[in-house]
C-alpha positions as CSV (number, residue, x, y, z in Angstrom):
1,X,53.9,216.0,3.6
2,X,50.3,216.5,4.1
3,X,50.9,220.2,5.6
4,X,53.6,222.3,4.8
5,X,54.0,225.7,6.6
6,X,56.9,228.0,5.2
7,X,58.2,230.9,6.9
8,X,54.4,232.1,7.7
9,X,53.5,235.9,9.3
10,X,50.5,237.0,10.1
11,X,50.1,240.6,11.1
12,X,47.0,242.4,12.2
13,X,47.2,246.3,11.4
14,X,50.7,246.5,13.0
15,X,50.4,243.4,15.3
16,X,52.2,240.4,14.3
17,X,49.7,237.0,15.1
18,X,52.2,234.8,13.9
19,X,55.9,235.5,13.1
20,X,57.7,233.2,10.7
21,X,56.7,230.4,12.0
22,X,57.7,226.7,9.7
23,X,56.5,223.0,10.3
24,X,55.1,220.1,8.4
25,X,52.8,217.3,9.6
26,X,53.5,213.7,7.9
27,X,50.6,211.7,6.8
28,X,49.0,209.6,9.1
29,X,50.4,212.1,11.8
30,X,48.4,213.3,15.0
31,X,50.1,216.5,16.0
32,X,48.9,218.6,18.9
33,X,49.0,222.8,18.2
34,X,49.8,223.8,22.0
35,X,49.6,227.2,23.2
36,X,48.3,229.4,25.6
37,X,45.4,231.9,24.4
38,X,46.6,234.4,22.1
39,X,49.5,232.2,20.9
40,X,48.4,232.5,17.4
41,X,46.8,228.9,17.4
42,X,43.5,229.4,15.9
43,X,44.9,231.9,13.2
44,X,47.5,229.5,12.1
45,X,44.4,227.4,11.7
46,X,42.3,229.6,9.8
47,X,45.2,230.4,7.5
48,X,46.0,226.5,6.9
49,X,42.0,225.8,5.5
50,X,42.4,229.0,3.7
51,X,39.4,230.5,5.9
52,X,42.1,233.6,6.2
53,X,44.8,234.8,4.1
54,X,48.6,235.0,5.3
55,X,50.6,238.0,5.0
56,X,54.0,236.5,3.6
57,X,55.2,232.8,3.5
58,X,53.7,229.3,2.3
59,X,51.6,226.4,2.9
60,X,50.9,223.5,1.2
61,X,48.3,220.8,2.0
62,X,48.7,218.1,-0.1
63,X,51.4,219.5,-2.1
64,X,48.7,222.1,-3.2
65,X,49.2,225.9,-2.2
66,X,46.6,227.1,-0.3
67,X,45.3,230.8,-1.2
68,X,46.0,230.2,-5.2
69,X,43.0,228.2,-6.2
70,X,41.5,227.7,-2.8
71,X,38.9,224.7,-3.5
72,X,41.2,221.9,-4.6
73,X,43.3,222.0,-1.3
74,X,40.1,222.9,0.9
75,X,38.3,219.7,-0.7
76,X,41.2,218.0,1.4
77,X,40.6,219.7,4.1
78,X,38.1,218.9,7.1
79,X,37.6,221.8,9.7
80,X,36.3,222.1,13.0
81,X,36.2,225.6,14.1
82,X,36.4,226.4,17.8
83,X,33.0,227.6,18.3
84,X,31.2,224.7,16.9
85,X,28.7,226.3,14.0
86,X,26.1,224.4,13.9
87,X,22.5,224.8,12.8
88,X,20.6,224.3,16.1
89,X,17.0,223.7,14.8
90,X,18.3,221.3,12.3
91,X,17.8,217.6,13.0
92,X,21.5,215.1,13.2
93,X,20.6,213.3,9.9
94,X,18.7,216.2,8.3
95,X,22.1,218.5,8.9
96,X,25.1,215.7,7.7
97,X,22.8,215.3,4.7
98,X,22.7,219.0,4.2
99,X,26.5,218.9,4.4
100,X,27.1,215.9,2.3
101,X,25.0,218.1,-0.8
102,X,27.1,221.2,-0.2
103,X,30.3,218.5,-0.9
104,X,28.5,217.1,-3.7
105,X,28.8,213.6,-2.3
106,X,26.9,211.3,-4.6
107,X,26.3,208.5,-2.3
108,X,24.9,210.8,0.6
109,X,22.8,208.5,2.3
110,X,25.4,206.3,2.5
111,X,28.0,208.4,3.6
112,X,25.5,209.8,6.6
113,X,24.8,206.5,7.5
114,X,28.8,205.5,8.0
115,X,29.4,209.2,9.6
116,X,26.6,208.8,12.2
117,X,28.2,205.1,13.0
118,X,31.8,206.5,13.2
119,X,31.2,209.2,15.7
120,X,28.8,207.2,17.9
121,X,25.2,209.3,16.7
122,X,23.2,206.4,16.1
123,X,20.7,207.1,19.5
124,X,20.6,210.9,18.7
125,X,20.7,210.7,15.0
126,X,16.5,211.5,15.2
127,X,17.3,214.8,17.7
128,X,17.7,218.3,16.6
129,X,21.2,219.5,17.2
130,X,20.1,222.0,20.0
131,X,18.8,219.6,22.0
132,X,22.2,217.4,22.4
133,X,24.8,217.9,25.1
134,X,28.0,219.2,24.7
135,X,29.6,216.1,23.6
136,X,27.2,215.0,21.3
137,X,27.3,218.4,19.3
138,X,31.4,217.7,19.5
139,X,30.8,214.5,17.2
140,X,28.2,215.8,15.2
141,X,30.8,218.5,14.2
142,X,33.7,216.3,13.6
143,X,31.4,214.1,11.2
144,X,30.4,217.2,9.3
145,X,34.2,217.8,8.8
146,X,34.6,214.1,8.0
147,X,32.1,213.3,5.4
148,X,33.9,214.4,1.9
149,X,36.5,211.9,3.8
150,X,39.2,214.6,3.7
151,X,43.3,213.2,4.0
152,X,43.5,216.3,6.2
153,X,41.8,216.7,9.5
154,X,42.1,219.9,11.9
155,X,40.4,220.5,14.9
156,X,40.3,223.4,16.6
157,X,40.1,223.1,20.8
158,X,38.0,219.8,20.1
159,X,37.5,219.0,23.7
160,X,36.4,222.5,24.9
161,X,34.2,222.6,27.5
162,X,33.3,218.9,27.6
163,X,32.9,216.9,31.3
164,X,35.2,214.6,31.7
165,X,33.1,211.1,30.4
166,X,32.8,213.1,27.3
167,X,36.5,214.0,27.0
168,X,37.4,210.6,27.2
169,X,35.0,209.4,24.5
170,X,36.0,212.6,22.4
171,X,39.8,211.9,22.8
172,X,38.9,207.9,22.1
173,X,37.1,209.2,18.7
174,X,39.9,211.1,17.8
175,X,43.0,208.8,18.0
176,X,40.6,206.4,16.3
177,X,39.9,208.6,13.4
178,X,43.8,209.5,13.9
179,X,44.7,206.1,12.3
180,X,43.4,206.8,9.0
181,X,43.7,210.7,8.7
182,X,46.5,213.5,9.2
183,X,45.4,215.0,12.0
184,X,45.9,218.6,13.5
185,X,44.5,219.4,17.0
186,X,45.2,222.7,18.6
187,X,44.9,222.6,22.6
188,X,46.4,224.9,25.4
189,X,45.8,221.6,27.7
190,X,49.6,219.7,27.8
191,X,47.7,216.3,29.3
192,X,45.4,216.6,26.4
193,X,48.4,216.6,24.2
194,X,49.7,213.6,25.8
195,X,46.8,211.7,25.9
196,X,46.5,211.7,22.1
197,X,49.0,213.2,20.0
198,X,52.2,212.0,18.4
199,X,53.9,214.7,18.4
200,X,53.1,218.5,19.6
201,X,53.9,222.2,18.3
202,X,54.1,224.8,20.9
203,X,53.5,227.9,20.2
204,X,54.6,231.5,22.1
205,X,53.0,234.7,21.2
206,X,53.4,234.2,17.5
207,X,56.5,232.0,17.2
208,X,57.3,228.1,17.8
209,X,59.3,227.0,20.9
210,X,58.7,223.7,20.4
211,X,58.5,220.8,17.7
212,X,58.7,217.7,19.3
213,X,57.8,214.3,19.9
214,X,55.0,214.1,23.0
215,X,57.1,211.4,24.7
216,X,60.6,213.9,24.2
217,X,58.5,216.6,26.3
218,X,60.6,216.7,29.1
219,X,63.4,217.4,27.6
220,X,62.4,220.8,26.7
221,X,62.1,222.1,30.6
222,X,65.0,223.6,32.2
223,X,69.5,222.5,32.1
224,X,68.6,222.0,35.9
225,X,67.9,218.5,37.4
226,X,66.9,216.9,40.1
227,X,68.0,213.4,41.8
228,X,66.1,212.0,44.7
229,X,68.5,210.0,46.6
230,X,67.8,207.8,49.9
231,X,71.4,205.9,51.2
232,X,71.2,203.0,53.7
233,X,72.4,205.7,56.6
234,X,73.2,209.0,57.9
235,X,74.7,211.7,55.6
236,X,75.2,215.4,56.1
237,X,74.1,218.2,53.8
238,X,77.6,219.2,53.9
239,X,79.1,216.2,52.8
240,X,76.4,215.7,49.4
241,X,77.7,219.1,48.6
242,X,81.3,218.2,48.1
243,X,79.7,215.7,45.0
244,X,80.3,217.5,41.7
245,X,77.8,219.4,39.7
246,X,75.4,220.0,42.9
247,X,74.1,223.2,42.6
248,X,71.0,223.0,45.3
249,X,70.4,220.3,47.7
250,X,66.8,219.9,49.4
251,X,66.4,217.1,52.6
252,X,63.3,215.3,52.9
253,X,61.5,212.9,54.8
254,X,62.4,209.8,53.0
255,X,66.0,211.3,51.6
256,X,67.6,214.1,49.6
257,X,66.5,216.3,46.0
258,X,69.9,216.9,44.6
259,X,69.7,219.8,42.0
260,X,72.3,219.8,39.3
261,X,73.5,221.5,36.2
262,X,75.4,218.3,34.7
263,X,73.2,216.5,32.0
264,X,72.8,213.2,34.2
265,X,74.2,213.8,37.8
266,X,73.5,209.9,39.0
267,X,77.3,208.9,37.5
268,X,78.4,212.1,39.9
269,X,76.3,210.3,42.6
270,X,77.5,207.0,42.6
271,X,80.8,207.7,42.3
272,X,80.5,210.0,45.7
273,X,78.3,207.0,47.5
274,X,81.4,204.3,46.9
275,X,83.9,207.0,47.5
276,X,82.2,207.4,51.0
277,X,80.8,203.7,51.5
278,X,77.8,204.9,51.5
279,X,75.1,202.4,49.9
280,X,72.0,203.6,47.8
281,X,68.5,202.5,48.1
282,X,66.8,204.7,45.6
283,X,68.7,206.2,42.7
284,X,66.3,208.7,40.3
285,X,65.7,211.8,38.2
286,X,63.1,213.2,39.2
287,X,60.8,214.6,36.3
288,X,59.0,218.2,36.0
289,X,55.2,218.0,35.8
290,X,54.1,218.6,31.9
291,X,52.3,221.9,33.2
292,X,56.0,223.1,34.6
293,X,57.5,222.3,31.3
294,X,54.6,224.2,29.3
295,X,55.2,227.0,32.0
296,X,59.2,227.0,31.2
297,X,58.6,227.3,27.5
298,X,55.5,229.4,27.0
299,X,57.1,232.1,29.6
């Protein structure tokens, strides 16, 4: 595994950040760090690249404990902090050169060069930093973190702030650089999540409700659910209630929301439409929007 967290706690004074929390991100993995603020995101973060100790558990970055000698893992490690540090009167080239000498990088004119073409610099590369938008400062910040060409990745609320042409070429940049890296993205935005990642951790005031596939999100909202059904006729609302598992039935303009507590109520449904002769049109489950689901677990 490229990150291992074990059984991690981070307490503040008396107040527990992060309370026991365990996962591992696979190489070549892009998972998304959900939460809303205060979750304890951007302190799992900080702990992973070492920028803050933990207070009891493990982790591992390339099989290399961080806190006990601290530069081998962070030379694995690239890190984009939420709040962008960057050196404002500093020109694109002039900084990721500055960079590449901290990293010792022998080939730094090079490496520059290939960062700049990466992340899509090559009009601004000649600007200061100050005078870029948003977006541009965004890639100028992930190249900074990519130059020592890290195996790790993690970026902290990458797309904060940005309009949305910028998110899209941010989020493009990202599952790009995705293929080649392990990436770790923290984000309290579910769409974002689902736009890129693989797979997502959410986390809840300190502890993980969540480790799951992006695609396996909906799984995670509540034992409730809900059929829309249209038959080829009338049909009372007393009748749909006599099908089993209904707990909650809803009419609308174009049919019926069934609500049920039964894992798949549309065997329950069928069997009630040829019990009654009753034929269907439209036959399906009806999905919770990925905000609902966030709601459901982060509440």
């Amino acid at each position: 595994m490229s990150i291992e967290v074990k059984n991690v706690y981070k307490y503040y004074g008396e107040q527990a950040a992060v309370k026991g929390i365990s996962f591992s991100v696979k190489s070549g993995e892009i998972v998304g760090f959900l939460g809303p603020n205060g979750a304890g995101k951007s302190t799992t973060m900080k702990m992973i690249t070492g920028f803050i100790p933990v207070s009891s558990g493990e982790i591992f970055v390339s099989g290399m404990p961080v806190g006990t000698d601290q530069l081998k893992p962070q030379k694995k490690i690239g890190y984009l902090p939420e709040n962008n540090p960057l050196y404002l009167d500093m020109y694109v080239k002039e900084y990721l050169d500055f960079v590449a000498r901290i990293y010792k990088i022998s080939n730094r004119s090079d490496r520059v060069k290939q960062m700049i073409n990466a992340v899509g610099l090559e009009i601004e590369q000649n600007k200061k930093i100050g005078a870029l938008s948003k977006g541009y400062r965004q890639r100028v910040g992930i190249a900074q973190a990519m130059i020592h060409d890290p195996e790790v990745l993690i970026l902290d609320e990458p797309t904060s702030g940005l309009d949305p042409n910028q998110l899209i070429e941010i989020r493009e940049l990202i599952k790009s650089i995705g293929k080649e890296k392990t990436l770790m993205l923290s984000t309290h935005i579910m769409q974002e999540a689902e736009a890129i990642c693989d797979r997502v951790v959410i986390l809840s005031k300190g502890e993980i409700v969540a480790d799951t596939p992006t695609n396996m999100l909906h799984s995670h909202s509540s034992d409730v659910k809900c059929v829309f059904v249209e038959f080829d006729g009338d049909v009372t609302k007393s009748l749909l209630s006599k099908i089993l598992g209904v707990t909650k039935i809803q009419q609308r303009e174009d049919g019926w929301l069934l609500y049920s507590n039964t894992d798949d109520p549309r065997a329950n449904i069928s069997r009630f439409s040829q019990e009654n002769n009753l034929l269907i049109l439209t036959l399906q489950l009806e999905q919770k929007s990925l905000s609902s689901v966030f709601k459901d677990l982060t509440n």
